[in-house]
C-alpha positions as CSV (number, residue, x, y, z in Angstrom):
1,X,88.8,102.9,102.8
2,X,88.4,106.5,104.5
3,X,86.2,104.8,107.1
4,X,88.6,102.1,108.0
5,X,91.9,104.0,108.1
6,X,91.1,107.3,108.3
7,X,87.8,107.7,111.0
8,X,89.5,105.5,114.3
9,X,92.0,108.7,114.4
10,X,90.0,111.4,113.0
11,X,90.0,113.1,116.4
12,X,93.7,113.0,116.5
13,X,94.8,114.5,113.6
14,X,95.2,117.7,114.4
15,X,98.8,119.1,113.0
16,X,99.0,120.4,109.6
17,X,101.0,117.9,108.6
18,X,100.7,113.7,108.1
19,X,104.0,111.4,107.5
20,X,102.7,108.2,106.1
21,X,104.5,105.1,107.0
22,X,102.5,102.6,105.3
23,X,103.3,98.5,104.1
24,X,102.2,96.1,101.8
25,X,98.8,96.9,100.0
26,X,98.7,100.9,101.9
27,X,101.3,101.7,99.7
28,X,99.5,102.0,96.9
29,X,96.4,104.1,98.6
30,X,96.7,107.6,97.2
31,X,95.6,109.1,100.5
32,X,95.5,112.9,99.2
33,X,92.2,111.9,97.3
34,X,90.4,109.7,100.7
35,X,87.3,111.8,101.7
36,X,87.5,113.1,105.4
37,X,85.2,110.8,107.1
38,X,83.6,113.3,109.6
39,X,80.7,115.3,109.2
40,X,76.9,114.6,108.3
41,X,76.3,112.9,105.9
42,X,74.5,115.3,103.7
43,X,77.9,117.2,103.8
44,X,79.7,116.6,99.9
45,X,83.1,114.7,101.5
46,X,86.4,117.0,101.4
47,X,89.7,115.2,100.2
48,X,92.6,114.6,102.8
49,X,94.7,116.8,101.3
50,X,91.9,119.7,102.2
51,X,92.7,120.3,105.5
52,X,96.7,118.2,105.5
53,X,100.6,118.2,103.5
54,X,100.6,114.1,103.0
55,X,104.2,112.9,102.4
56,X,105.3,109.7,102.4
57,X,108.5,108.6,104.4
58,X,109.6,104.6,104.5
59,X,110.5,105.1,108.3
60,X,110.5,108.2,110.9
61,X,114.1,107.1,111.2
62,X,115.2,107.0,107.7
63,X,113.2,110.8,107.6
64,X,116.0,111.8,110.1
65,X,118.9,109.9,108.6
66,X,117.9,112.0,105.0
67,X,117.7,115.4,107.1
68,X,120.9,114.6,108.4
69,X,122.6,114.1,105.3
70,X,121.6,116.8,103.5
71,X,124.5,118.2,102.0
72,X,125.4,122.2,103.4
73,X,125.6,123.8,99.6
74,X,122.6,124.0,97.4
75,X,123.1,122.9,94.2
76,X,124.2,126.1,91.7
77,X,121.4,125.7,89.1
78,X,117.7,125.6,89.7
79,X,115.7,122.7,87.3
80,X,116.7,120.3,84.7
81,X,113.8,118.8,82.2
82,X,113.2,115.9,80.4
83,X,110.1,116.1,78.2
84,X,108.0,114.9,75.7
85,X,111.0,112.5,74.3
86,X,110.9,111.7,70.4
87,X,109.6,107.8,70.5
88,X,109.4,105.5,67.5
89,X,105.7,105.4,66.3
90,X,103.2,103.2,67.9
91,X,105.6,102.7,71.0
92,X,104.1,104.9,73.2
93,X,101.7,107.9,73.3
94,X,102.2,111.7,72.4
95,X,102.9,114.0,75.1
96,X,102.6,117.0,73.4
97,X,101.3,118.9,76.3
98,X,104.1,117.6,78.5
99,X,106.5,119.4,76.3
100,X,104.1,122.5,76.1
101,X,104.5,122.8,80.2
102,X,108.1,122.4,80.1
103,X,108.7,125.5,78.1
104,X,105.8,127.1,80.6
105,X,108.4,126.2,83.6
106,X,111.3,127.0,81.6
107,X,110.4,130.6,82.4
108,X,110.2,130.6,86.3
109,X,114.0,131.1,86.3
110,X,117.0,132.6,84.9
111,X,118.0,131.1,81.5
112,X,121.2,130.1,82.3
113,X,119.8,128.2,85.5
114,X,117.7,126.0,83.5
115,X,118.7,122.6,81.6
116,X,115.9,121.8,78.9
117,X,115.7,118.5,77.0
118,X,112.8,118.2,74.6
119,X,112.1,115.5,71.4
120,X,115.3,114.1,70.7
121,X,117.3,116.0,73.2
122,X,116.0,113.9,75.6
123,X,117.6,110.8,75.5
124,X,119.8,108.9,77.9
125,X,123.1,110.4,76.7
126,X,122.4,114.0,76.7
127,X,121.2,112.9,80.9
128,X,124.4,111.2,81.8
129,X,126.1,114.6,80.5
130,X,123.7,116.9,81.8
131,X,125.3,117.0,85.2
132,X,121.7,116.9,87.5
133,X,124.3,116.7,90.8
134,X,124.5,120.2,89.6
135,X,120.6,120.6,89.7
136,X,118.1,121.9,92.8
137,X,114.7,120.3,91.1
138,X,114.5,117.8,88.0
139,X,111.8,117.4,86.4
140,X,110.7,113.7,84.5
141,X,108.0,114.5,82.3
142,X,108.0,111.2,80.0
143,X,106.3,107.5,80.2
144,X,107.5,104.8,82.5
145,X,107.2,101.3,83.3
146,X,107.3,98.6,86.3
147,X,109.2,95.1,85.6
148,X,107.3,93.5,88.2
149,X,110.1,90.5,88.0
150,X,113.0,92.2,87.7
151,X,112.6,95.1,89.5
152,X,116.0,97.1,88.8
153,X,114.7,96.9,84.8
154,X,111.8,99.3,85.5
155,X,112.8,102.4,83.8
156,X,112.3,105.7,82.4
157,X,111.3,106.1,78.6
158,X,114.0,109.1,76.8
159,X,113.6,109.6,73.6
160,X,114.2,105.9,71.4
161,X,115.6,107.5,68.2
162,X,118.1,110.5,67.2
163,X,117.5,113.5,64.7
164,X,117.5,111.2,61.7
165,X,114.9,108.9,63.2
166,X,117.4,105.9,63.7
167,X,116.7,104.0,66.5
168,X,118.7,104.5,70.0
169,X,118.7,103.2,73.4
170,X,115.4,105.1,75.0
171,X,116.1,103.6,78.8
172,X,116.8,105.0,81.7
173,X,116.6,101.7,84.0
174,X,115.9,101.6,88.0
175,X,119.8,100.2,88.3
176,X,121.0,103.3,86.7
177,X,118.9,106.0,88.9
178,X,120.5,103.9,91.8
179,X,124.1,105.2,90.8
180,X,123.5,108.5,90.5
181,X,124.9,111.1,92.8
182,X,122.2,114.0,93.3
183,X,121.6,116.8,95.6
184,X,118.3,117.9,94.4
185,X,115.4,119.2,96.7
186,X,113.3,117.7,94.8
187,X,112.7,115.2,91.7
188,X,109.1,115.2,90.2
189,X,108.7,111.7,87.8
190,X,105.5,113.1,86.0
191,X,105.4,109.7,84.7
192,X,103.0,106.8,85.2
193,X,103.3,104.5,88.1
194,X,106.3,106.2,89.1
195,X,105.8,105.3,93.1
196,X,104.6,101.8,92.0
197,X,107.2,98.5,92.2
198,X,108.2,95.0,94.1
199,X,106.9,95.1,97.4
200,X,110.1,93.0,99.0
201,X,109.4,91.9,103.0
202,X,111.7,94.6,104.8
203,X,112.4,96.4,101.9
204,X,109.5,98.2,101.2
205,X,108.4,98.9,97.4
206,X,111.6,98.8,94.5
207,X,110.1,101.9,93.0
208,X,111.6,104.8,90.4
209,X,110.9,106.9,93.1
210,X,112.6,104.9,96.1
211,X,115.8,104.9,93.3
212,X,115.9,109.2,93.3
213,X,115.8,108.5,97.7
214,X,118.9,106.5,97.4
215,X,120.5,108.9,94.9
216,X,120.6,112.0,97.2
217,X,117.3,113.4,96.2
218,X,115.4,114.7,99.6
219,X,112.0,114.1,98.2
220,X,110.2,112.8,95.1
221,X,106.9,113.7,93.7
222,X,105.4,110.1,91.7
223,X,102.2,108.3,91.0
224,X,100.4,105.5,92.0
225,X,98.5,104.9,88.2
226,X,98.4,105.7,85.0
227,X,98.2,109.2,84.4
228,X,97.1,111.5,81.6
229,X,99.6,113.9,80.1
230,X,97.5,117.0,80.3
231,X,95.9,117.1,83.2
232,X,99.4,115.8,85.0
233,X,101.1,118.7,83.1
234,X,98.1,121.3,84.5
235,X,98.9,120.0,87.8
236,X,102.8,119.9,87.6
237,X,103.0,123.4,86.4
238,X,100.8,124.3,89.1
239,X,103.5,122.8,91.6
240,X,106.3,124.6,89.8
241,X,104.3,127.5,89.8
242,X,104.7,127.6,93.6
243,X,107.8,126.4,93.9
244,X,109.6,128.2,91.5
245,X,107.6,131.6,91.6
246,X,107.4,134.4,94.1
247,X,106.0,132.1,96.8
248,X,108.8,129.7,97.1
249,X,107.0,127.3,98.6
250,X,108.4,123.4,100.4
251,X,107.7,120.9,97.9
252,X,104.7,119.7,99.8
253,X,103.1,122.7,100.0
254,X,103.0,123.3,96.7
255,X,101.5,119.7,95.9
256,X,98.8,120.3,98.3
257,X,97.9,123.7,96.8
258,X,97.9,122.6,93.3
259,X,96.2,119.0,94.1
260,X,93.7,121.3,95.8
261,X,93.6,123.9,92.9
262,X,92.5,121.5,90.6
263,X,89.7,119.7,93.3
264,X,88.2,123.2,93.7
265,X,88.1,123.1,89.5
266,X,85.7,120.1,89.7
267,X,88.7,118.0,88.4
268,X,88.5,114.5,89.8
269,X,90.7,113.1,92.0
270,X,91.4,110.2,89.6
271,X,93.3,113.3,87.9
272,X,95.6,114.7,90.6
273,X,95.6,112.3,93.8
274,X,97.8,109.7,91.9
275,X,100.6,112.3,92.9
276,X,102.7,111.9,96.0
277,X,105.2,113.2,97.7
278,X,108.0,110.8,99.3
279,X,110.8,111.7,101.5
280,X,111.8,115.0,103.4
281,X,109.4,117.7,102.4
282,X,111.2,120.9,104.0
């Protein structure tokens, strides 16, 4: 794949940065993870993301139609979470360690700047009056699915039952992101296949992530696969980390960095390059 996409224009990538517009079949390539093709061949192969920020952008006009909508006040209060929801037994995995990093991030900021919905807080009602318009970065850390037929059905998984176990509605559907009205920098759906959907002729792919775009969000961090919940939590809290800590850091800087944190581990890029960014990344 690195040979045939990435090696005709080796030579002429030379800014720090790469915008991907990509159709059909490329948008499901998780180019942070494609070796650099140069070198001998004796050389163990570097990642993409090792030397570039990747984002991902459905047109270089729709990038400047986001930037020039942004709205001129940041939001007032710095992350909402949704984690590790309270699902009805043999549903849907644990995801333990996704409620383990929430409380981690929790701690980057102020108390009273942070929204955090764990077990059966988070569930679709305590969302809809959680006020994310209100919200700089939201954070999904829950399971997800793709209705390949009916698109607008793919949804985020909330938590399916309330404190006394009865069951509840645990969906946050496609149609629903689509109404929001957000102003967040950025919306990370640490969920699986999250950048995944209907690839419609013009339209591009009818994703979770292309919902949060439409919603006001100016960039989204998703994923092309199924993804584990700890090593996605490892790689998320490195991101907030960044973002959230002293450095302050553009959403896909902080990707990068943590993408790259976890390469220089020895962690596969089956772990981390399944996470893109998509949209404006300043």
């Amino acid at each position: 794949m690195s040979e045939a996409i990435i090696a005709p224009i080796a030579e002429r990538l030379r800014a720090k940065r790469i915008f991907l517009v990509t159709d059909d079949v490329l948008q499901e390539v998780a180019f942070p993870g494609l070796p650099w093709p140069a070198g001998p061949r004796t050389m163990a192969p570097t990642p993409l993301v090792e030397r570039f920020e990747i984002t991902s952008i459905p047109s270089a006009s729709a990038l400047a139609a986001m930037r020039a909508l942004r709205r001129p006040q940041a939001a007032p209060k710095e992350i909402a979470i949704f984690a590790d929801p309270k699902l009805q037994p043999g549903k849907w995995g644990s995801l333990k360690a996704s409620g383990d990093e929430a409380n981690r991030i929790a701690t980057l900021v102020p108390g009273e700047k942070v929204s955090k919905f764990l077990d059966v807080d988070a569930n679709v009602t305590a969302l809809e009056n959680s006020h994310l318009e209100n919200f700089r970065h939201i954070l999904f850390a829950t399971h997800a699915f793709v209705d390949e037929k009916h698109p607008d059905l793919s949804g985020i998984v909330l938590s399916d039952v309330d404190g006394s176990g009865n069951p509840r509605n645990g969906i946050l559907p496609l149609l629903d992101i689509y109404g929001m009205s957000l102003r967040a920098d950025m919306v990370v759906l640490s969920t699986c296949v999250s950048a995944e959907g209907r690839n419609v002729p013009g339209e591009g792919l009818l994703a979770l992530s292309r919902g949060f775009l439409y919603a006001g969000a100016r960039a989204v961090i998703a994923t092309l696969w199924e993804v584990r919940s700890a090593p996605s939590a490892t790689l998320i809290g490195e991101v907030y980390l960044r973002v959230l800590g002293p450095q302050k850091a553009h959403g896909a800087t902080a990707l990068r960095d943590a993408q790259l944190a976890l390469w220089r581990q020895g962690r596969s890029p089956r772990r981390w390059a399944a996470f893109i960014m998509i949209g404006d990344p300043d």
